[in-house]
C-alpha positions in Angstrom: 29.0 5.0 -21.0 25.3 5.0 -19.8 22.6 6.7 -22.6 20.9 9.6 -21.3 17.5 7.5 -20.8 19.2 5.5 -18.0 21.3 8.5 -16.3 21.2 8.0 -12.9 20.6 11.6 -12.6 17.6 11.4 -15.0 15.9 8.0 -13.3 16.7 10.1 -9.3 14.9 12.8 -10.3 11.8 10.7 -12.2 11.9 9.2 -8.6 11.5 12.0 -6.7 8.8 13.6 -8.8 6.7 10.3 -8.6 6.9 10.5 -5.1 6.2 13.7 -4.8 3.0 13.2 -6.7 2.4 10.6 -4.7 2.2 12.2 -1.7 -0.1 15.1 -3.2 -2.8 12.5 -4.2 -3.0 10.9 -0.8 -2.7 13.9 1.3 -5.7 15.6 -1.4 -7.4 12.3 -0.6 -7.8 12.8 3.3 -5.0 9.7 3.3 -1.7 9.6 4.8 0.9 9.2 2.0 2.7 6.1 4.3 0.0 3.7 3.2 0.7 4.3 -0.4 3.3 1.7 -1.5 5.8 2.6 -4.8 6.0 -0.2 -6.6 9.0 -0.4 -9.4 8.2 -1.8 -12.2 11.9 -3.7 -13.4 10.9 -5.7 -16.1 12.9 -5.5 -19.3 14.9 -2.7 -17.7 19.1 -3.0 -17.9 21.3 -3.5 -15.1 22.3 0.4 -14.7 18.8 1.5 -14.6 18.3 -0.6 -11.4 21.0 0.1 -9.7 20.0 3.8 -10.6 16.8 3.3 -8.6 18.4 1.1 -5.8 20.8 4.4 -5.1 17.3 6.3 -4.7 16.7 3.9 -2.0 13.7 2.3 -4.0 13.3 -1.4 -2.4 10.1 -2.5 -3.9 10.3 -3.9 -7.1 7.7 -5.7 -9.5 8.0 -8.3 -12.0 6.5 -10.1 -15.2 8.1 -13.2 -15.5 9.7 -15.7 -12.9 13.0 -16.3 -14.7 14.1 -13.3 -15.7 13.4 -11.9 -11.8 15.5 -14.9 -11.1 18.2 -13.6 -13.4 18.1 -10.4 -12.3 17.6 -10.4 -8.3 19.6 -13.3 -7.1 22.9 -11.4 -7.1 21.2 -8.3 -5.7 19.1 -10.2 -2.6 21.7 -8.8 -0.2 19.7 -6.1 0.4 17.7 -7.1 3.3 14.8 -4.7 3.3 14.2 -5.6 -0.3 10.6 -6.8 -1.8 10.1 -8.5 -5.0 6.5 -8.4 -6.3 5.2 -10.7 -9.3 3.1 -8.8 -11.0 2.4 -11.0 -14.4 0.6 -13.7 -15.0 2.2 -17.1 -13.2 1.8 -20.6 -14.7 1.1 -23.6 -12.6 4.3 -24.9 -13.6 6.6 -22.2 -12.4 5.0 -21.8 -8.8 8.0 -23.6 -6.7 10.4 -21.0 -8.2 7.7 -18.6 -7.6 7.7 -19.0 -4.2 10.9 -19.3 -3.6 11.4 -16.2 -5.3 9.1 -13.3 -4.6 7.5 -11.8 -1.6 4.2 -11.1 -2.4 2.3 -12.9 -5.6 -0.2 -10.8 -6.9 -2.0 -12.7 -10.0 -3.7 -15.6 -8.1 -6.9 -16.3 -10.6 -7.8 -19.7 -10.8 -8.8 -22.4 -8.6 -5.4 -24.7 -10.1 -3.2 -21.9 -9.1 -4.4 -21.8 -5.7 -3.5 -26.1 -5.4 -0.6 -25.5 -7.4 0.6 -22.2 -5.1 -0.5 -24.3 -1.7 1.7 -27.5 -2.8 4.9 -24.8 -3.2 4.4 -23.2 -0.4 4.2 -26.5 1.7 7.5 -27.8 -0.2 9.1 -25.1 0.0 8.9 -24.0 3.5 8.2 -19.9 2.1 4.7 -18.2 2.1 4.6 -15.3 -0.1 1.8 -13.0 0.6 -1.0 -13.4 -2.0 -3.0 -10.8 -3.8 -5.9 -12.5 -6.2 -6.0 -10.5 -9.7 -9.8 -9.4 -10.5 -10.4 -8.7 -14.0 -12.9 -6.2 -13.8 -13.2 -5.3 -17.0 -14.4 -9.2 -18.6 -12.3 -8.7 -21.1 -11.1 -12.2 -22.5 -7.9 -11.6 -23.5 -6.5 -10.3 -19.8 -5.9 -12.6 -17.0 -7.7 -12.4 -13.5 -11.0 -13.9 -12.0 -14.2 -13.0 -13.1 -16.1 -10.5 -10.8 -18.7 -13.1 -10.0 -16.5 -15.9 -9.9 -14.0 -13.9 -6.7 -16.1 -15.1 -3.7 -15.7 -18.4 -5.0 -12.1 -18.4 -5.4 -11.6 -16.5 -2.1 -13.5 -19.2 -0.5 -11.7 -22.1 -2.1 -8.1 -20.4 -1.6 -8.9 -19.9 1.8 -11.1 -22.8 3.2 -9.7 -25.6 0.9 -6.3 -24.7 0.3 -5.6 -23.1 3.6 -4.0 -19.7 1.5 -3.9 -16.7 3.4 -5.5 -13.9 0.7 -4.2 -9.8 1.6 -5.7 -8.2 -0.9 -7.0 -7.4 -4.8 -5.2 -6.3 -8.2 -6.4 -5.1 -11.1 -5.6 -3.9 -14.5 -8.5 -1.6 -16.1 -9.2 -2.3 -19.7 -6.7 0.3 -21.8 -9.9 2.0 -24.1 -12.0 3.1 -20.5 -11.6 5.6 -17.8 -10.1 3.1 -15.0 -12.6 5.3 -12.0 -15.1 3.0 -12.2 -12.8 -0.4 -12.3 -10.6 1.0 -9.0 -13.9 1.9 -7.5 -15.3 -1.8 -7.7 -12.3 -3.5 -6.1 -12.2 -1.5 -3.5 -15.7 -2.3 -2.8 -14.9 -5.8 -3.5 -12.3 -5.9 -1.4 -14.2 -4.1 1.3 -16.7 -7.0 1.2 -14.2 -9.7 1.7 -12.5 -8.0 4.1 -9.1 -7.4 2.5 -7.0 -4.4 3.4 -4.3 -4.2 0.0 -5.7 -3.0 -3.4 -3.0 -2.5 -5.9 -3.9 -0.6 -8.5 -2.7 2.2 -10.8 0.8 2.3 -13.1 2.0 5.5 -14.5 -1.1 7.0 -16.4 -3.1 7.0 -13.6 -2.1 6.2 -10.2 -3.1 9.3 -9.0 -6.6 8.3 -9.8 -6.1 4.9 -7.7 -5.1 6.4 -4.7 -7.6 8.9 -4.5 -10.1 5.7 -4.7 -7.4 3.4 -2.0 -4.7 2.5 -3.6 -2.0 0.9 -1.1 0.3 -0.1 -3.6 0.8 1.5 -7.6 2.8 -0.6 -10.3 4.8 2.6 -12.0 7.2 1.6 -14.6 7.5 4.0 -17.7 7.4 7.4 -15.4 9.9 6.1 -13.2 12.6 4.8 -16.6 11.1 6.2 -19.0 9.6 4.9 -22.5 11.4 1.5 -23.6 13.1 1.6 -27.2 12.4 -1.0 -29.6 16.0 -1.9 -30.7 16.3 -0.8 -34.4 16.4 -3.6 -37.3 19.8 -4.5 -38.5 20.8 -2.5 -41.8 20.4 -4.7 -44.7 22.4 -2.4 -47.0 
């Protein structure tokens, strides 16, 4: 039997209210609530809670880690309107699989990533679209290129490495109002000429659209809060 947390009932009616809310925030935003992209985040989530948000006709889906999309999607790519977005951080190592894997790559933030990501994409025969992750907080801990190191990246991804670039990604730091952080990459992506900013996950993609959003990472809103499993008794 399913627990409540992943009841099909529970997970189509956490859809619908996202979606709803959604819509609100880009209609109060003078923006057409087509251009805002729902983007599931299915990491760590069981088998019944995605096909629980398949049935709701969700089809965008966004991951952490290569191998356990790999584990996860390659019996369900039968859906042909399905799109698998990597969302975590990707090492050099596990771009061929990358490729092969996902539809759009969204944490391009070093210069080796962009060789490494060129050379899969040439062996492969696949060209995921690519989003470069901007880390516009500086904080040392979190992935994502430097504010002043972007143009330099865009221009060696581009010019060097022949990469085709759609857009920016962010994560704002945890401890600050994230305004300010959406603001500068849509200006940033304004100056480079990129059209896709994803930004926003559950606590605040209202705020994201109302500065441009096309595409918010929502994964506890939509399943709810993951359980830590509890410790074995040792009674």
């Amino acid at each position: 039997m399913s627990s409540p947390a992943f009841d099909r009932a529970s997970i189509a009616a956490r859809f619908a209210e996202v979606r709803a809310r959604i819509a609100v925030a880009a209609t109060r935003a003078g923006r057409d609530p087509g251009e805002v992209t729902l983007v599931a985040v299915s990491k760590t989530q069981p088998d019944e809670a995605i096909e629980a948000a398949l049935a709701t006709g969700q089809r965008v889906f966004g991951e952490n880690r290569v191998q356990e999309a790999q584990g996860r999607w390659t019996d369900r790519a039968t859906h042909p309107d399905l799109e698998l977005r990597l969302i975590g951080p990707l090492q050099t190592n596990k771009t061929r699989d990358a490729v092969a894997r996902f539809d759009v790559i969204e944490t391009l933030d070093r210069e080796k990533l962009a060789g490494a990501l060129a050379e899969a994409i040439h062996r492969v025969g696949r060209s995921p679209r690519l989003l470069v992750q901007v880390n516009t907080g500086d904080e040392d801990q979190k992935a994502g290129v430097a504010v002043g190191e972007l143009e330099r990246l865009l221009d060696m991804a581009r010019e060097t490495q022949g990469l085709t670039i759609d857009g920016l990604m962010c994560i704002p730091p945890v401890d600050e109002s994230p305004d300010r952080h959406f603001a500068l990459l849509a200006e940033l992506a304004k100056r480079h000429g990129l059209t896709t900013l994803s930004m926003g996950m559950s606590g605040d993609y209202e705020t994201a659209i109302a500065h441009g959003a096309t595409h918010v990472r929502v994964g506890s809103a939509l399943f709810g809060e993951r359980k830590a499993p509890l410790a074995p008794s040792k009674g």
